[in-house]
C-alpha positions, -999 to 999 in steps of 0.1 A, spaced: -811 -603 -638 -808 -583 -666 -836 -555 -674 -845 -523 -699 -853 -491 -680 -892 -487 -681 -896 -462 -703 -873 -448 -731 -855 -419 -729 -853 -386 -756 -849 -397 -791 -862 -432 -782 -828 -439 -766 -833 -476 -745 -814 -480 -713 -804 -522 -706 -790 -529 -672 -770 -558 -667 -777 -559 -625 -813 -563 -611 -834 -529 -610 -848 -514 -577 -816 -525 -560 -776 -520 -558 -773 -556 -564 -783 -587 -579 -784 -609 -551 -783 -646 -577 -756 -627 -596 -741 -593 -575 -705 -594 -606 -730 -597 -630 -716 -628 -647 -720 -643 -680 -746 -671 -665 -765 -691 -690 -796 -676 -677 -783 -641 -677 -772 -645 -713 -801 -655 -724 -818 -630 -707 -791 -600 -720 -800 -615 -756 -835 -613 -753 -837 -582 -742 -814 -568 -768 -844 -578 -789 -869 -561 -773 -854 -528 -773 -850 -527 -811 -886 -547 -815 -897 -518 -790 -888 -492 -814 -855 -479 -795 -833 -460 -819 -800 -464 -799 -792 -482 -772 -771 -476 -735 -757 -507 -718 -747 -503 -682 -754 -520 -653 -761 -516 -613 -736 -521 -581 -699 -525 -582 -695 -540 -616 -704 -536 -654 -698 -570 -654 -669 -598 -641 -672 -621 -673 -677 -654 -674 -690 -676 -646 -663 -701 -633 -687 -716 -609 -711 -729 -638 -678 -740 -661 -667 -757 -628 -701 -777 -625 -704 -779 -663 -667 -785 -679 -678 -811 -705 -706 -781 -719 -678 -755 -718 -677 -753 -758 -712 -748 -760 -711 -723 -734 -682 -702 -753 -704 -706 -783 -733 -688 -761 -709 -658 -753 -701 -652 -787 -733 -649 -801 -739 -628 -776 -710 -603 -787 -723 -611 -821 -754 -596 -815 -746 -563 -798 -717 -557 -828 -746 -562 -856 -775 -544 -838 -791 -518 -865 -792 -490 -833 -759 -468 -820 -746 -486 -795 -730 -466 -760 -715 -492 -730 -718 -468 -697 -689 -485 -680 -701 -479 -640 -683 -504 -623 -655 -533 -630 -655 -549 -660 -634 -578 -662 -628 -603 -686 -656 -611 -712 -678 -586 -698 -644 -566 -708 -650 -575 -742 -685 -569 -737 -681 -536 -735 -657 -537 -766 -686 -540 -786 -707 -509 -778 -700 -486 -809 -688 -462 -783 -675 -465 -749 -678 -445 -723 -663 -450 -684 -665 -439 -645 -635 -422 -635 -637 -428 -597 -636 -465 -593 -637 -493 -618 -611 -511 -637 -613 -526 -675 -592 -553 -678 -582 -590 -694 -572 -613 -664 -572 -642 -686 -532 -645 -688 -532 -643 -647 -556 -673 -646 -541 -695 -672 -568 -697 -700 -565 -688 -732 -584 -668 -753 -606 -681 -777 -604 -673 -812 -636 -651 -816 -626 -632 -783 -585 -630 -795 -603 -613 -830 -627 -591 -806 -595 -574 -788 -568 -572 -820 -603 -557 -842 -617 -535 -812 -582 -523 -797 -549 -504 -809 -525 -531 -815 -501 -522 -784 -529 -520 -761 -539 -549 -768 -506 -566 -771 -503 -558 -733 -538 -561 -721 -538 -596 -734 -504 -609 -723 -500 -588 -687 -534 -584 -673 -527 -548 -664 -559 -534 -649 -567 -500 -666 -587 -469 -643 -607 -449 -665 -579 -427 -672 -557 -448 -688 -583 -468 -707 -587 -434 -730 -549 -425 -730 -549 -468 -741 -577 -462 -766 -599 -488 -749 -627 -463 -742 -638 -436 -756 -644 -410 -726 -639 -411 -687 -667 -388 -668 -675 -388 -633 -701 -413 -623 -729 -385 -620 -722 -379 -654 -719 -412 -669 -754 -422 -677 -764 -384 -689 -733 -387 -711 -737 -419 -726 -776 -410 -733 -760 -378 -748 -741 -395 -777 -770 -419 -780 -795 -391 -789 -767 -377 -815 -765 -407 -831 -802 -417 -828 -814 -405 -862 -794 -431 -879 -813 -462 -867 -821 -491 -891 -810 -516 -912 -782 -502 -930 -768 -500 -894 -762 -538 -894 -749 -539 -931 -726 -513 -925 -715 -529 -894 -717 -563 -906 -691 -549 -936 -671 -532 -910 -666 -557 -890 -668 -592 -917 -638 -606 -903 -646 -603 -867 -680 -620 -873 -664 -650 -891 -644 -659 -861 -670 -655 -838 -693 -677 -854 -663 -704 -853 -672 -731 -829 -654 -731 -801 -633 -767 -801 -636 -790 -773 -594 -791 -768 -594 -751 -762 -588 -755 -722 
């Protein structure tokens, strides 16, 4: 499960880990994937870091993946809560988009999907350049995109990238993520988390609430589509 590094870093920077701590990987959950449990548990953790007094925030994770997206074993089991389940997944991207800290996703690993998107809305994005892919597998599979997620990639994404990303699910290495203006900045792994606690200390200083209104302006349209509930004729 999910967890915040035990102690804060310089500046107050908070590290949250989407894999399980002590170990490589999560044995429940080794993709690290949008489980009801593990959202919850991403969500409430996001709280305690700014109730903790962090002034910016890293997201990253342990093992091979950032994170593989949703979990098609619990939609299997659960089809007729599938709505309500969407509806979880976009609060949660609702939540890291509005928080009133700098934001920095340390992309270590894959990151498929909706933890894709996930990573879309870290303020900045930072990722691995020896092994790792970002990408949208969603046309490959046959489902669609919701319409909070389809807002998440035309708001967060150049409109070409996202044009392909969406309609080819072509799997992007670090490299071509920057040249694709997906992320930010591709570092080698023993650079990634230093790096991404690097910008988080620049940007520490402007903690607070105006973070969220500014962001919450920025980003109005985005936030409207999100909080759309996700209708029961979608898949």
């Amino acid at each position: 499960m999910p967890f915040l590094s035990a102690e804060p870093t310089a500046a107050d920077v908070a590290e949250l880990f989407l894999g399980a701590p002590g170990v490589e990987l999560d044995e429940t959950n080794p993709e690290n994937r949008f489980a009801p449990a593990w959202i919850d548990k991403t969500s409430a953790l996001l709280d305690d870091a700014v109730a903790g007094g962090a002034k910016a925030l890293v997201i990253t994770a342990t093992g091979k993946f950032f994170t593989n997206g949703l979990d098609t074993d619990h939609i299997a089991a659960h089809a007729a809560e599938l709505p309500a389940y969407l509806d979880s997944v976009h609060a949660l991207y609702t939540k890291v988009l509005t928080l009133p800290v700098p934001t920095v996703a340390a992309i270590n690993g894959h990151a498929f999907g909706a933890g894709a998107m996930l990573a879309l809305c870290a303020d900045h994005l930072i990722m691995r350049t020896e092994r790792g892919y970002w990408s949208l597998p969603e046309a490959a599979l046959n489902m669609p995109f919701t319409r909070g997620m389809a807002a998440l990639l035309r708001t967060r994404l150049p409109e070409r990238t996202a044009t392909e990303a969406m309609l080819t699910a072509r799997r992007y290495g670090a490299d071509d993520a920057v040249t694709a203006g997906i992320v930010d900045e591709a570092v080698a792994v023993d650079e990634l988390l230093n790096r991404a606690v690097e910008v988080a200390v620049q940007r520490a200083p402007l903690a607070g609430p105006t973070q969220t209104l500014i962001k919450r302006g920025l980003r109005r349209p985005l936030l409207d589509d999100l909080a759309v509930p996700t209708p029961p004729e979608l898949l």
